[in-house]
C-alpha positions as CSV (number, residue, x, y, z in Angstrom):
1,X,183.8,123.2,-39.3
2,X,181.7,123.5,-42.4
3,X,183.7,125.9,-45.4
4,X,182.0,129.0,-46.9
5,X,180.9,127.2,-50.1
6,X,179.1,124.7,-47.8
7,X,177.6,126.8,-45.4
8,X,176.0,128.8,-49.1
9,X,174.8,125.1,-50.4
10,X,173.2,123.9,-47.2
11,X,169.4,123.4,-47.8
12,X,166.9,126.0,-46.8
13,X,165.4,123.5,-44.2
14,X,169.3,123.0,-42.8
15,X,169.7,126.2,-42.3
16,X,166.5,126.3,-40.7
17,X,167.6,123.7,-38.3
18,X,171.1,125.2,-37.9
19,X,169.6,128.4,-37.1
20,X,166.9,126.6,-34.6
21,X,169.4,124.8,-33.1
22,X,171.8,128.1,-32.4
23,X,168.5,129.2,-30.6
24,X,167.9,126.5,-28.7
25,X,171.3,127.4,-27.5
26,X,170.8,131.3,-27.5
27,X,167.6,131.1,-25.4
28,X,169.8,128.1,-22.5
29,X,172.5,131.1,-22.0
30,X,170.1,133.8,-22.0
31,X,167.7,131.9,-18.9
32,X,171.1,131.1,-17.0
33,X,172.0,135.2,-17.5
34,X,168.3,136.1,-16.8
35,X,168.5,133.9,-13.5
36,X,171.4,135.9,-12.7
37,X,169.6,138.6,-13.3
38,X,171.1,142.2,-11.9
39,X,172.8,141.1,-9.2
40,X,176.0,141.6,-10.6
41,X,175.3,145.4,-11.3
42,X,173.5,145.3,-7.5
43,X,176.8,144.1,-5.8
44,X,178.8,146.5,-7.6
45,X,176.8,149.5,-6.7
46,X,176.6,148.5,-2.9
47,X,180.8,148.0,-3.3
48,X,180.4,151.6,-4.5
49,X,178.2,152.7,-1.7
50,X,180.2,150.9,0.9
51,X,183.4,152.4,-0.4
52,X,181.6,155.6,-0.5
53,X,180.4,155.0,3.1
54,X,183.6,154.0,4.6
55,X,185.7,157.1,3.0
56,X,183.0,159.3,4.9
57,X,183.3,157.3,8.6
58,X,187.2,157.4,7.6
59,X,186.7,161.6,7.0
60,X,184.5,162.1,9.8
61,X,187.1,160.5,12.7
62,X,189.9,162.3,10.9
63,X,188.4,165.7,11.5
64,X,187.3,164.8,14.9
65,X,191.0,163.5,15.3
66,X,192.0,167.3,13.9
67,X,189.4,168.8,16.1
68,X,190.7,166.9,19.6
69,X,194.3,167.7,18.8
70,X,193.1,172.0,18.2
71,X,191.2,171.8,21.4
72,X,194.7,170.0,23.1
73,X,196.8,173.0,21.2
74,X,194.7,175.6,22.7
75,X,194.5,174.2,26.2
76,X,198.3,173.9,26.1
77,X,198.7,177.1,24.7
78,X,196.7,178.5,27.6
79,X,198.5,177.2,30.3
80,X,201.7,178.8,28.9
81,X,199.6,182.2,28.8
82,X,198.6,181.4,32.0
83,X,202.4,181.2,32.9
84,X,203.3,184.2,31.0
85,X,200.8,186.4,33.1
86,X,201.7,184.7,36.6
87,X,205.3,185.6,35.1
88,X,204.3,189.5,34.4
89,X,202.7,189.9,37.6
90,X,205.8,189.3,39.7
91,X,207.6,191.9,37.5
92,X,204.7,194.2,37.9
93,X,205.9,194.1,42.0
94,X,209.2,195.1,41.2
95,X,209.0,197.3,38.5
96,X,210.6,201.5,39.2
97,X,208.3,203.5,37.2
98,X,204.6,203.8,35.8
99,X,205.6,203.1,32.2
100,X,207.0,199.8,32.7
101,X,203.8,199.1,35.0
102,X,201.5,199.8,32.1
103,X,203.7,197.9,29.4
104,X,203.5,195.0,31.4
105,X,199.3,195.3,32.0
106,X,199.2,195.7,28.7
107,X,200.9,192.2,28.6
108,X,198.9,190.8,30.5
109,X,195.1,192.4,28.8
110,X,196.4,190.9,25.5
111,X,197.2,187.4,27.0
112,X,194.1,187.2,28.9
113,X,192.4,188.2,25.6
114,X,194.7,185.0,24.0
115,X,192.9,182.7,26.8
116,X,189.6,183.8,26.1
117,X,189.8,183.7,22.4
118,X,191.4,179.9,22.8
119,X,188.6,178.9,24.9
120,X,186.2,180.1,22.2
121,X,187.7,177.8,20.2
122,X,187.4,174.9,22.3
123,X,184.7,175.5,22.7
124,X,183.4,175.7,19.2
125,X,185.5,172.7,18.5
126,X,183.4,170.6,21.2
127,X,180.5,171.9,19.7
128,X,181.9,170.6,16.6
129,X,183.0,167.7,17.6
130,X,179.6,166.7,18.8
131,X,177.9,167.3,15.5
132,X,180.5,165.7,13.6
133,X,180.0,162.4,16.1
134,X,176.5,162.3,15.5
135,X,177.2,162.4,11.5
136,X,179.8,159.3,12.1
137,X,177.1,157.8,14.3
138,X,174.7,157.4,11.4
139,X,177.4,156.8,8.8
140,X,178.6,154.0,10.7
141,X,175.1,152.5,11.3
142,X,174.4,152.9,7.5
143,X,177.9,151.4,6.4
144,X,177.5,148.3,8.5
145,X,173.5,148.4,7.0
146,X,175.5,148.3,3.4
147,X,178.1,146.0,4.4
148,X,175.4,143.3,5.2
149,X,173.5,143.7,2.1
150,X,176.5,143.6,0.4
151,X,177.8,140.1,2.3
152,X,174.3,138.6,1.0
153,X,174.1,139.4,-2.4
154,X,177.7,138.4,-3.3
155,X,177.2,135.5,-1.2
156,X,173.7,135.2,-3.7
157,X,175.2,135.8,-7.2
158,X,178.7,133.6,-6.1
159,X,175.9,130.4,-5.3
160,X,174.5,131.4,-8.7
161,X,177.8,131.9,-10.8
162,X,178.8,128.5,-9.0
163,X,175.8,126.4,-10.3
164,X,175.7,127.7,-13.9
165,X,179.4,128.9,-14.6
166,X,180.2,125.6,-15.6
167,X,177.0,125.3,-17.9
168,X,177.3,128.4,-19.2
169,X,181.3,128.0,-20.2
170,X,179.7,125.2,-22.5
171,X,176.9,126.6,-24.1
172,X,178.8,129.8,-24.9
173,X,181.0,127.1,-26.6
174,X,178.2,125.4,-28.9
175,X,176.8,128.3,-29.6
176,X,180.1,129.3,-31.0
177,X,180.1,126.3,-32.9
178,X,176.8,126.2,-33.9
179,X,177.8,130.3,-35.4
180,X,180.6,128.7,-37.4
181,X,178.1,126.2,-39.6
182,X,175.9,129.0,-40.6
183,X,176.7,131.6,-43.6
184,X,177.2,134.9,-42.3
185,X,174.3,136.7,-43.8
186,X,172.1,134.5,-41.7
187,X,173.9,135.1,-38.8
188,X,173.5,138.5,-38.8
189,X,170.3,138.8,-39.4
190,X,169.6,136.2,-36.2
191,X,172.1,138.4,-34.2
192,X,170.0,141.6,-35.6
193,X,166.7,140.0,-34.8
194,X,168.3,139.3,-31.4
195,X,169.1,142.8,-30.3
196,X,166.0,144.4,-31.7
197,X,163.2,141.7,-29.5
198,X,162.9,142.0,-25.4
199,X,163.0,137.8,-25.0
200,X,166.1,137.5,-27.6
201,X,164.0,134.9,-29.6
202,X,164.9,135.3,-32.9
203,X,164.0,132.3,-34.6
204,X,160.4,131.3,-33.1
205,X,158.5,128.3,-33.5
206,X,154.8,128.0,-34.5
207,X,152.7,127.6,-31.8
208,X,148.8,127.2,-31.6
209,X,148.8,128.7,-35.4
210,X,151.0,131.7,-34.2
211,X,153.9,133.4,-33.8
212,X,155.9,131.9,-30.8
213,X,157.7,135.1,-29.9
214,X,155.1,137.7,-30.4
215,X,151.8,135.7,-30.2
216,X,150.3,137.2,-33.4
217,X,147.8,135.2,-35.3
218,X,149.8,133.3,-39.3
219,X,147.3,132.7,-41.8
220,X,147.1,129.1,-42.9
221,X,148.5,129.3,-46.5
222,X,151.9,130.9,-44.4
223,X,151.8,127.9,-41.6
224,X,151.8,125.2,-44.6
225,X,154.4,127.3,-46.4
226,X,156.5,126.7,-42.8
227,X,156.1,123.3,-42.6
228,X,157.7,122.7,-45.6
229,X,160.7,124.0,-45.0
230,X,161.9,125.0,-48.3
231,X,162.3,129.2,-47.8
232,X,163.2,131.5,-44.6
233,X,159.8,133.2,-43.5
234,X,159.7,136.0,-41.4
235,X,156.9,137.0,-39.0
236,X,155.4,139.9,-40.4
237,X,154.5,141.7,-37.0
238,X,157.6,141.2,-35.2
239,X,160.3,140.0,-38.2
240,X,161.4,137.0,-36.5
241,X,162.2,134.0,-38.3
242,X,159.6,131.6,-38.2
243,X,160.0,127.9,-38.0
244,X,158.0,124.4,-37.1
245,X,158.4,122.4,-34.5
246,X,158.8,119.6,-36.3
247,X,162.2,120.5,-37.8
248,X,163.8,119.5,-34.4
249,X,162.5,116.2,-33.8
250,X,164.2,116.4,-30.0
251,X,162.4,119.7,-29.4
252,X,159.9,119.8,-26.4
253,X,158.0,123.0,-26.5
254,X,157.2,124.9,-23.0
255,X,153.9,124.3,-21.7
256,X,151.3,126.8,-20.4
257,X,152.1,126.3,-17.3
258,X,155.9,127.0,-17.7
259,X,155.0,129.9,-20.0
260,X,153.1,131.3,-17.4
261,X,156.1,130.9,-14.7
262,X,158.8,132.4,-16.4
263,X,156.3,135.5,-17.2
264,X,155.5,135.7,-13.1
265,X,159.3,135.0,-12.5
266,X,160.3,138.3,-15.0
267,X,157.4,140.3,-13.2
268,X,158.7,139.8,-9.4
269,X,162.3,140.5,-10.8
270,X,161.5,143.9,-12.3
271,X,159.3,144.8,-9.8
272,X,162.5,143.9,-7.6
């Protein structure tokens, strides 16, 4: 690991190529994340839903539990006033004098009121019942719906975190390395760079006499003072740090073609 007082004596074009290099790095992590796309944030907020989904099916047979167990209270309860009247009725026949005739009728009217107010509520509760069945119906249909979706896209993102996990574990690790050789002024001014563009290219080559990150046109007298490598130069559209190919003899820039890919790739995902 290089010290402090080295990383300040490095040469501008060593920094340049430590700072490229980090990129190259930067840019590996950010296509395996980009690959990865949303799909993490998609499989949590189906686990949500499904959650969601399943607490309402769970709800809905628990009140139709509640509702079958009133409409079994109330038949029970009027077979017993139906006892209690048959029971009345017989006293009525030996009873010895009009009041005790007319306390027991009046018995009897209130229970018979009891057995039409507890059929009322069974039948409201049936009524109930089948509205709150037709709710479960649909919940169920849309929880197994969600369930599916959610089998696929974790079976998706674990096929993805399986192929670049790995990868990914390593790159996370030069990167860290490549961080350590550079000063920390530099560093955060790539990391700044980073957070402020959409494609996290902070340090962007020269490409066709422009601007590999933004596309914007560099006058010749800046493209020469590039090449030589001996001061940090900024884009002055977009502020990222600007660099030539050449200072990476093992870089292979993207072609049109590939350019044009990873643009239609980026489209279909947002659109997505």
């Amino acid at each position: 690991m290089a010290t402090f007082k080295e990383k300040l004596d490095a040469s501008v074009e060593a920094k340049l190529r430590s700072l490229f290099k980090l990129q190259q790095i930067d840019s590996k992590i950010d296509k395996i994340r980009f690959i990865r796309g949303e799909l993490p944030l998609e499989v949590k907020d189906l686990e949500d839903t499904v959650a969601g989904l399943q607490t309402r099916v769970q709800r809905l047979q628990s009140d139709i539990q509640a509702l079958e167990q009133k409409i079994s209270d109330r038949k029970n309860a009027i077979k017993d006033f139906q006892a209690a009247i048959k029971k009345y009725e017989q006293q009525q026949s030996k009873v010895r004098n009009n009041r005790e005739y007319e306390a027991l009728a009046k018995e009897i009217e209130y229970l018979n009121l009891e057995i039409q107010l507890a059929e009322k509520n069974i039948k409201d509760a049936k009524a109930q019942i089948e509205t709150k069945k037709q709710y479960l119906e649909v919940a169920e249909k849309e929880y197994q719906d969600r369930l599916k979706d959610l089998e696929v896209k974790k079976k998706e993102l674990e096929e993805i975190i399986s192929e670049t996990e790995e990868e990914e574990k390593e790159l996370l690790k030069l990167s860290q390395k490549a961080t350590e050789e550079i000063e920390p002024r530099l560093i955060n001014a790539y990391k700044r760079i980073r957070d402020n563009v959409k494609n996290g290219i902070a340090v962007a080559t020269v490409e066709r006499d422009a601007c590999g990150g933004c596309f914007s046109k560099i006058p010749p007298q800046r493209i020469l003072d590039i090449k030589a490598h001996n001061k940090i130069i900024v884009c002055e559209h977009c502020g990222r740090i600007l660099v030539d190919a050449s200072i990476d003899p093992e870089y292979v820039p993207p072609t049109v073609d590939e350019v044009l890919e990873e643009t239609k790739t980026k489209k279909r995902s947002r659109k997505k």
